[in-house]
C-alpha positions as CSV (number, residue, x, y, z in Angstrom):
1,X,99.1,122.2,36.0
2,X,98.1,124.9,38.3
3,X,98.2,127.7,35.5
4,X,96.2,125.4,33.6
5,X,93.4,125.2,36.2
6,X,93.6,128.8,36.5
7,X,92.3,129.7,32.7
8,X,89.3,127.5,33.6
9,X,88.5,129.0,36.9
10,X,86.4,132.2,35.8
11,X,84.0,129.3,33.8
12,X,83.6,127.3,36.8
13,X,83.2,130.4,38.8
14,X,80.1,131.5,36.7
15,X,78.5,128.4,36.7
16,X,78.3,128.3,40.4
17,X,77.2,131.7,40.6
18,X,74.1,131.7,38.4
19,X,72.9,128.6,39.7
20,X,73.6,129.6,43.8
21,X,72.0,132.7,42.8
22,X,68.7,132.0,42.6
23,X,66.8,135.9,43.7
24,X,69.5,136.1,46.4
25,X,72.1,138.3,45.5
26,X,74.0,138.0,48.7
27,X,75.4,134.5,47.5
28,X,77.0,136.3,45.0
29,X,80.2,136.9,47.6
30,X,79.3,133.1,48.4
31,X,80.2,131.8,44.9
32,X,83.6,134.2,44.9
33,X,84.4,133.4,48.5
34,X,88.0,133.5,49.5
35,X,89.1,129.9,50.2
36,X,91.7,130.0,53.2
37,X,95.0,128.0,53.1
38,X,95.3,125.8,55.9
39,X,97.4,128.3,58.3
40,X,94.8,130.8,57.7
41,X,92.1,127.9,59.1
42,X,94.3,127.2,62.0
43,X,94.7,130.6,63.1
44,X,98.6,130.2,62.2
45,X,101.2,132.6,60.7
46,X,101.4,131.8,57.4
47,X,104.1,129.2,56.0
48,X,106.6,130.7,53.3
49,X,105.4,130.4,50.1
50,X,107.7,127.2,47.9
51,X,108.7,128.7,44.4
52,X,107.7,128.1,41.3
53,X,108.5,125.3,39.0
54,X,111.1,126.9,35.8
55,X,108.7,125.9,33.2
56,X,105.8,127.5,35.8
57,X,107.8,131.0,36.5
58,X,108.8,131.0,32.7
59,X,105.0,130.9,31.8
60,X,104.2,132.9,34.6
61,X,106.7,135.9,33.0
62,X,105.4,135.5,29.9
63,X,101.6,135.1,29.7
64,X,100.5,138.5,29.7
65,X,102.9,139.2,26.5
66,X,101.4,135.9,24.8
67,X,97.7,137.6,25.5
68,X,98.9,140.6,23.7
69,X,100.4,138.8,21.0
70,X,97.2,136.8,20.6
71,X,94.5,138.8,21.4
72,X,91.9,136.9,19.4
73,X,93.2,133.4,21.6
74,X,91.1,131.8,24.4
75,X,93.2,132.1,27.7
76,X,93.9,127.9,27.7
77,X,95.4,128.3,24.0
78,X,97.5,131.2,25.2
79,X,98.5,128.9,27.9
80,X,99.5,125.8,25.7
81,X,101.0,128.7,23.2
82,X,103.6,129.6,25.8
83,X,104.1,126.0,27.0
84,X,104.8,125.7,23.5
85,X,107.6,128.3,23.5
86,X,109.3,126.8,27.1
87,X,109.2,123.1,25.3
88,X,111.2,124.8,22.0
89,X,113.8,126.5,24.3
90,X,117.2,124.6,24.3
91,X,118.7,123.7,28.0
92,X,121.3,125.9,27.5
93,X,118.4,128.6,27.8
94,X,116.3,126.7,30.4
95,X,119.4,126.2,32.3
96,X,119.1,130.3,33.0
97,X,115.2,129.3,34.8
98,X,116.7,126.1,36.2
99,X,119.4,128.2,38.4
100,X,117.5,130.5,39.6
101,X,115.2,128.1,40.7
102,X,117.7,125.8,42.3
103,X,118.7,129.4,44.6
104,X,115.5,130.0,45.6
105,X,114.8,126.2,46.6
106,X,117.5,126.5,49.2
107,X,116.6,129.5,50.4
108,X,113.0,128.7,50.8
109,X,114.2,125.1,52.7
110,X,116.0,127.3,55.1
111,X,113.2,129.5,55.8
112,X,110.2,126.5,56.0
113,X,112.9,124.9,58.6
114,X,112.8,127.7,60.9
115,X,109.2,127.9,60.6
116,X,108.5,124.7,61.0
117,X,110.6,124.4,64.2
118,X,108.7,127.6,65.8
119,X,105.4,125.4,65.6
120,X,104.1,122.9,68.6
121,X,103.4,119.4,68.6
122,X,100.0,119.6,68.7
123,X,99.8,123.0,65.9
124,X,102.1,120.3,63.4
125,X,99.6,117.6,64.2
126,X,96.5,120.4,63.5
127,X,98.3,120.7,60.1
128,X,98.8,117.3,59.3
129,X,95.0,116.6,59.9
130,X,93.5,119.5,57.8
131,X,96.1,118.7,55.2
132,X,94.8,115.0,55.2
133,X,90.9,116.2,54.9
134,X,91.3,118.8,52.7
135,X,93.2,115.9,50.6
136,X,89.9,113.5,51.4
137,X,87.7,116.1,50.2
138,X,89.6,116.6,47.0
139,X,89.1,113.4,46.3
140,X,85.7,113.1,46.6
141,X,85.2,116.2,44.6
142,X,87.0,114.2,41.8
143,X,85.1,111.5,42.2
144,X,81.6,113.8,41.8
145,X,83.2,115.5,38.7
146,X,83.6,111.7,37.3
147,X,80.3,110.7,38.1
148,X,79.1,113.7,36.8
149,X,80.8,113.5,33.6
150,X,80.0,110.0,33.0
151,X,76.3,110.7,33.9
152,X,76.3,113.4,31.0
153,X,77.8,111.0,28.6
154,X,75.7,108.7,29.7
155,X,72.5,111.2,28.5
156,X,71.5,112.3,32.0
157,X,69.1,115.6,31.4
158,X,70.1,118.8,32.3
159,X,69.0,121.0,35.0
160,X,67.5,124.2,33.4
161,X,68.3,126.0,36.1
162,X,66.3,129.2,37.9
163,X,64.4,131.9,36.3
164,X,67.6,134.3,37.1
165,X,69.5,132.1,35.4
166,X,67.5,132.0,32.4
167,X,67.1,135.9,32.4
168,X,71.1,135.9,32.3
169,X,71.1,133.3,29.2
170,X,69.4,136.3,27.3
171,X,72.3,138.7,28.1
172,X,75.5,139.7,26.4
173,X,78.7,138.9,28.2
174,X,80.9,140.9,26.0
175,X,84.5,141.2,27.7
176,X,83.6,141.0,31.0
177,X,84.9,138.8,33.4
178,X,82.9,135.9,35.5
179,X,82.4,138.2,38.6
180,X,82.0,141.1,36.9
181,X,79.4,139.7,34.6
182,X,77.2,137.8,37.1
183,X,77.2,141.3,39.2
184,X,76.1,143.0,36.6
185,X,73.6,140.4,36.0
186,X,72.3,140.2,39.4
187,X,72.1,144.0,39.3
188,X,69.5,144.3,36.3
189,X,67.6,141.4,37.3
190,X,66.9,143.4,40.7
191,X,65.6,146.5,38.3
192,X,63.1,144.2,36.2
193,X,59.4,144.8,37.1
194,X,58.5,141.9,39.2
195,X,55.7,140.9,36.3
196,X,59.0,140.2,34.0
197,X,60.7,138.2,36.6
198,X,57.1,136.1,37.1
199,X,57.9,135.3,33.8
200,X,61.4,133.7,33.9
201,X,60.6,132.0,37.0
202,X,57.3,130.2,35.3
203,X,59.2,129.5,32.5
204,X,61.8,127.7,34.9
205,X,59.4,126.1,37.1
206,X,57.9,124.7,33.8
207,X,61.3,123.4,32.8
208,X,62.3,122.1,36.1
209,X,58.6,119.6,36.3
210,X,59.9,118.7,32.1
211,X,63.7,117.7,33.9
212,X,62.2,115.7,36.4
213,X,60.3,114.1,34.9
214,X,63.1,113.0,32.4
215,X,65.6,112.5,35.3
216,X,63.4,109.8,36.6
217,X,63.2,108.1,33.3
218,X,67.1,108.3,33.0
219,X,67.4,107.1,36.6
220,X,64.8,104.2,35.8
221,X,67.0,103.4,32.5
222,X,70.6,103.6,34.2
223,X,69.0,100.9,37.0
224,X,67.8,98.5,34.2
225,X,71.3,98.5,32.9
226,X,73.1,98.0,36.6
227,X,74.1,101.6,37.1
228,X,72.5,102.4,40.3
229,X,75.1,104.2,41.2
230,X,74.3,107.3,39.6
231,X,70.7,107.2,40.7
232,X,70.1,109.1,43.3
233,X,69.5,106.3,46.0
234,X,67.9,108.4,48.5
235,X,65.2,109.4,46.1
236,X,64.4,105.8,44.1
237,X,60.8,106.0,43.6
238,X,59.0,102.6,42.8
239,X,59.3,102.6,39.2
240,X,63.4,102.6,39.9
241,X,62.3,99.5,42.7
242,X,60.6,97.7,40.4
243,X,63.3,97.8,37.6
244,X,65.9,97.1,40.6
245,X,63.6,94.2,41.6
246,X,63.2,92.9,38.1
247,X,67.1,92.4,37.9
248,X,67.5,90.7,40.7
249,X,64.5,88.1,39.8
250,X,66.8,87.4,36.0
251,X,69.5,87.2,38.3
């Protein structure tokens, strides 16, 4: 699951980029910002790190010879290529990753003992809390991504984004990567005359008054059918009222 995540990262990376961006190109290190692990937060040393799943360290071994083999793959079909080749293996051979894993398991419980045991009372509790937060504020996430989704199936408009953004929808990525890309990006859009940049941003602010005007027909549509909540509540206007209203007289 993690590797997984991680051949989707540099997409969601991107995104958040171009549209943080917007003629600021100090949020750049924003949208790439390190995210600390909880010890880091705290201020504490750092726990010792738990190894790796067999079928995990066997991808992780293996990966960058899949990419060569398939050079022509996206990175999540390289992924499910070499997930492929653990599932095939017999468990005489995944008995080899199995071992070695059951070693370093004891050894790391050892080790996460005697750190735990150098840590206070109140630094455990510290943990516990963050731990629980950060766990609260995954879920929420979650739920935003579902909402999100749903609200795109559900034919919610698009946001066309900045006029950086559009200038960036002209360009060829070629093989570079998210950062490197959106750097680059950021870089040439700093060197356009500021008459070329008038004309991306107009072009944006013309598509932004289009989206919001569909938004509030969307939102005015998804409260006639009962979905209120994916209209943005603290912004119902009175057309959004009046449908709400409506519903509640048929009621």
């Amino acid at each position: 699951m993690a590797l997984a995540r991680l051949c989707a990262t540099h997409h969601s990376l991107l995104g958040k980029a171009l549209f943080r961006h917007a003629d600021n190109p100090g949020l750049l290190s924003v949208a790439y910002k390190h995210k600390q692990s909880v010890a880091e937060q705290l201020g504490l040393p750092e726990p010792p790190k738990r190894p790796l799943t067999p079928h995990v360290q066997f991808i992780k071994d293996r990966i960058e010879d899949m990419i060569k083999k398939y050079p022509n793959s996206s990175s999540q079909e390289v992924f499910i290529k070499t997930l492929d080749h653990w599932r095939a293996l017999s468990i005489l051979e995944k008995d080899k990753w199995t071992s070695e894993y059951g070693k370093e398991k004891e050894i790391y419980n050892t080790v996460y003992k005697a750190y735990i045991e150098k840590l206070s009372p109140s630094q455990l509790d510290s943990i516990k809390a963050l731990k629980k937060k950060r766990l609260e504020d995954k879920a929420k996430r979650q739920l935003r991504r579902d909402k999100k989704k749903e609200s795109e199936e559900l034919g919610k408009p698009k946001y066309p984004g900045n006029g950086f953004f559009l200038y960036t929808s002209t360009l060829d990525r070629g093989e570079a990567s998210a950062k490197e890309f959106v750097t680059g990006a950021a870089q040439r859009w700093h060197r356009l005359p500021e008459e070329t940049q008038s004309v991306y941003r107009e072009k944006a602010k013309k598509l932004t008054e289009e989206y919001q005007q569909q938004l509030r027909q969307w939102e005015v549509k998804m409260a006639k059918i009962g979905r209120v909540d994916l209209v943005r509540v603290n912004q119902l206007g009175g057309e959004v009222r009046d449908s709400m209203r409506g519903r509640k007289k048929q009621n």
